[in-house]
N, C-alpha and C positions, 0 to 999 in steps of 0.2 A: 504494500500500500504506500502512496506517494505521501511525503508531507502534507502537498495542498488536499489529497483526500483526507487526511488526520483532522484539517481544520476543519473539513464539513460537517464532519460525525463526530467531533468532540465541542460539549459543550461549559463554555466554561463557568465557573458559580465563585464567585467570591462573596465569603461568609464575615462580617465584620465578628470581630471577640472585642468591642468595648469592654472595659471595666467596668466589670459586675452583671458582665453576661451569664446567661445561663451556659456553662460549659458542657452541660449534657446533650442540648440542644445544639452545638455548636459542633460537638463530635460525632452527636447521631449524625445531625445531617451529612457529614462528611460520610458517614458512613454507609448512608442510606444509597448516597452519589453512585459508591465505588460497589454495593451491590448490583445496583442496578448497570454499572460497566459491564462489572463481569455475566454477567445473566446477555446483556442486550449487544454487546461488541461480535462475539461470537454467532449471533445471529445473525449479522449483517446490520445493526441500527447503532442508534447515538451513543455515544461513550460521553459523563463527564468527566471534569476534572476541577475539586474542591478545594482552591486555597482559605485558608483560615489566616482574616488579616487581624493584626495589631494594628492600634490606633495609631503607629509611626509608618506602617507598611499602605498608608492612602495613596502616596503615588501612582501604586500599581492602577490600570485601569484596563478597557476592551475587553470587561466581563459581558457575555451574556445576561447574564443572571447576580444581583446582588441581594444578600440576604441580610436582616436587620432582627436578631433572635434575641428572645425574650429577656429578662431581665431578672433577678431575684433581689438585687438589692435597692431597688426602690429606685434605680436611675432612671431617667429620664431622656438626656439627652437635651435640655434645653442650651446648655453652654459651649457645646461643643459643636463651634464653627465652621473647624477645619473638616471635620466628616460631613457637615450640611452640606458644604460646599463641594465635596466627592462625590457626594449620592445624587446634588444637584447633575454634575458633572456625566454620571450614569445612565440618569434619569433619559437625560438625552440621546443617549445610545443604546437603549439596554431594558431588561426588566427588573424593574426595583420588586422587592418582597418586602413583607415583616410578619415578627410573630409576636403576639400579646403585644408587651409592653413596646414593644422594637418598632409600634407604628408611631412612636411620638416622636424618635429621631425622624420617622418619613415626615413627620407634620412639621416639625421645627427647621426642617428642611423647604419648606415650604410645598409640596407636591403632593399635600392631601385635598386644596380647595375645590367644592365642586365632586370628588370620585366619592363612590361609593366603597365604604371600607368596615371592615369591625378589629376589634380587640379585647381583650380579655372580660364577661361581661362585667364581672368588677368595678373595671377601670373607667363606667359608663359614663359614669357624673363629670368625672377628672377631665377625660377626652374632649368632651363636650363643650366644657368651659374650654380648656388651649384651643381646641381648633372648631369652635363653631361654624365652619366654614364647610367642614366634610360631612358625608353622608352616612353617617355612624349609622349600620345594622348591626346591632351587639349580639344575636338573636342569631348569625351566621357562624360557622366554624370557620368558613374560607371565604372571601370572595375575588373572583378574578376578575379585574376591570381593563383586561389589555395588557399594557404595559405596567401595571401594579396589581400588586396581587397581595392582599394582607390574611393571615389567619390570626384566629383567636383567642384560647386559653394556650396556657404554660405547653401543654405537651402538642400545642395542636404542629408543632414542627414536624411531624410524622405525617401529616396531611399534606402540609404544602411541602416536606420533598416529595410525596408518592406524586401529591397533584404533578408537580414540574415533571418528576420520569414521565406521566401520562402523557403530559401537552409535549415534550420533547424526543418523546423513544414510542409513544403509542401503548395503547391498554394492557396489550399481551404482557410486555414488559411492567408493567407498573403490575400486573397482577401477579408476577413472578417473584418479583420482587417484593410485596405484601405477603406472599406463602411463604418465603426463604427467612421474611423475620418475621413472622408470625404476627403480624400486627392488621387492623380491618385495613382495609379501601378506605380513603378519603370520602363518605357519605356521610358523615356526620355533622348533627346540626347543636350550635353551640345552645340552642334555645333549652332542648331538652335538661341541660346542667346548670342554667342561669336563676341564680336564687337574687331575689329581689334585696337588698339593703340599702333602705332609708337612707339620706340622709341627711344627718341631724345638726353636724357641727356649724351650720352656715350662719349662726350669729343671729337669727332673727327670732324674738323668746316667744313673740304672737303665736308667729306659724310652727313653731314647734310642740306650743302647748296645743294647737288643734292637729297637728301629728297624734300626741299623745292621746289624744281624747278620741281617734279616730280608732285608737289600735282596739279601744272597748266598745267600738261601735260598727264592730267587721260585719256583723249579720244584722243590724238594724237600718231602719231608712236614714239615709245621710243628705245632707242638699248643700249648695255651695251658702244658701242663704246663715244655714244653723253654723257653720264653719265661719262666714264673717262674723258672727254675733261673739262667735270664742275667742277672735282674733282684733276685736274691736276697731274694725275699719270697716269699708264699702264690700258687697262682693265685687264689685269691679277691681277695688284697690287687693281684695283676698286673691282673685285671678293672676294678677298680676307679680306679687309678693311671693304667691306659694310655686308659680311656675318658675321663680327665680330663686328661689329658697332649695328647692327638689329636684327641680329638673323635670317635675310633671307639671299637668293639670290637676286640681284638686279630684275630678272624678279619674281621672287615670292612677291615678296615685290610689284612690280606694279602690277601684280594681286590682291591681299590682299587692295590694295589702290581702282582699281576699282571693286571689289565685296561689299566694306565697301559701295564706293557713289551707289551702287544698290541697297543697302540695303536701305537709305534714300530713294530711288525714289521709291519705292514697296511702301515702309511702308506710305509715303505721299502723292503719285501721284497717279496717273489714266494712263502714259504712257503706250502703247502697252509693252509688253516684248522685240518684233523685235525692238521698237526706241530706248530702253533705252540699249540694247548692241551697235547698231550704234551709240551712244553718246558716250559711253566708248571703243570706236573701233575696235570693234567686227565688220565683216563685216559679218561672220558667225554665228547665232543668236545659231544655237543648239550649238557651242562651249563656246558660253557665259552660255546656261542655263546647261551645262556639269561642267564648271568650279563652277560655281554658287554653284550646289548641292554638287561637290566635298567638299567646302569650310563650307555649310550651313548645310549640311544634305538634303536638301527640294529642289526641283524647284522652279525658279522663282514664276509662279503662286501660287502654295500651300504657299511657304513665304508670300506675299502677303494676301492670304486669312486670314492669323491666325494673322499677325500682322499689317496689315493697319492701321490705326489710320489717316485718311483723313477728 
């Protein structure tokens, strides 16, 4: 095989290691790559090749593929310049990635405005306030928007390498590759794992104390009216306040509150489906298990089947 055929069918992936990367995620991927060589080269298809950069080693460039992986110690990426200015650099010729935390260097990079992206659903609140700008699906495990492509919890780097062998070496290969480390296909939706938390620290005592008064009024009627009377301002002014306080709407927010205590009663009860919306005041049981899916991905039942633990 010539050189210039080697470039065809090798594709190449450059893995940032910031400080206070997840190392697991940094090695799997690399590892994931070099499975998926040895399975797909010998077949006649793509080969990659996985450099793992240090935050001194940015010169490098003419990656195909750059990857932006998780983070365990709380970083961010908002200070660091020199890498904004690399991934900008990428951006321009190449496929930018990230996984959880690793899409805030994509944002502080500036190349989240506008695309449709997720991250870890955690980080919902966080994301949201920095990059207002992007189209946060928290609710996704992956999404691929073209040229970026973000996935969303800590381990979901098992997805977007399988995803990349898919879109680069085709499904044979990616399913080979999936058997050989024993790990699912990338179908996985982040919504099913997504536990709702409040929050609370945002300094405003009104809208906290109608938080608080809401969590003992999960299955009774709620209205935005009774909500400003606890918050002592207009509903207008309560609208306003608590979707900036939350990050919801005050009726989304008590959805979010009784889909969260649903989730508790699937995963450790035995209640009917029809009891456990008439407990959260649903008098209509298909619009509990409507909201439910909206919220989860799954039906009440199917939730239930995969996560019980009774």
């Amino acid at each position: 095989m010539t050189n210039t055929m080697q470039k065809k069918t090798i594709k190449r992936i450059g893995i940032l290691a910031y400080g206070g990367a997840q190392m697991s995620a940094v090695l799997g991927l690399a590892d994931v790559f070099l499975v998926a060589t040895r399975i797909g080269v010998p077949l006649g298809g793509v080969g990659f090749e996985a450099t793992v950069l240090a935050p001194d080693d940015l010169g490098n460039s003419g990656f195909d593929v750059v990857i932006v992986p998780p983070s365990l110690s709380g970083a961010r990426g908002a200070g660091e310049g020199q890498a904004h200015a690399w991934l900008q650099k990428q951006a321009a010729g190449g496929l930018v990635c990230s996984v959880c935390a690793g899409a805030f260097w994509l944002g502080h990079a500036g190349l989240l405005d506008g695309r449709p992206v997720t991250t870890h659903w955690a980080l919902e609140v966080e994301f949201m306030r920095a990059f207002p700008s992007a189209r946060l699906a928290p609710e996704h495990m992956l999404i691929d928007d073209g040229t970026l492509i973000t996935a969303g919890g800590v381990m979901a780097w098992v997805d977007l390498g399988l995803h990349l062998v898919e879109r680069f070496a085709g499904g044979e290969i990616m399913a080979r590759t999936a058997r050989h480390l024993l790990v699912d296909p990338p179908r996985r939706a982040q919504s099913h794992y997504q536990r709702f938390e409040p929050e609370m620290a945002h300094g405003d005592a009104n809208i906290l104390a109608v938080q608080r008064w809401l969590e003992g009024q999960i299955g009774g009627p709620v209205s935005v009216e009774q909500m400003a009377a606890r918050a002592s301002c207009s509903p207008r002014s309560l609208l306003r306040r608590f979707k900036a306080a939350t990050g919801f709407s005050p009726m989304q927010y008590v959805q979010r509150l009784r889909m969260e205590r649903a989730r508790g009663e699937l995963e450790r009860g035995r209640l009917p489906v029809g009891e456990i919306a008439y407990r959260l005041g649903y008098q209509d049981s298909s619009a509990f298990i409507r909201v439910f899916r909206q919220i989860t991905g799954l039906s009440p039942t199917a939730y239930r089947k995969r996560f019980y633990c009774g």
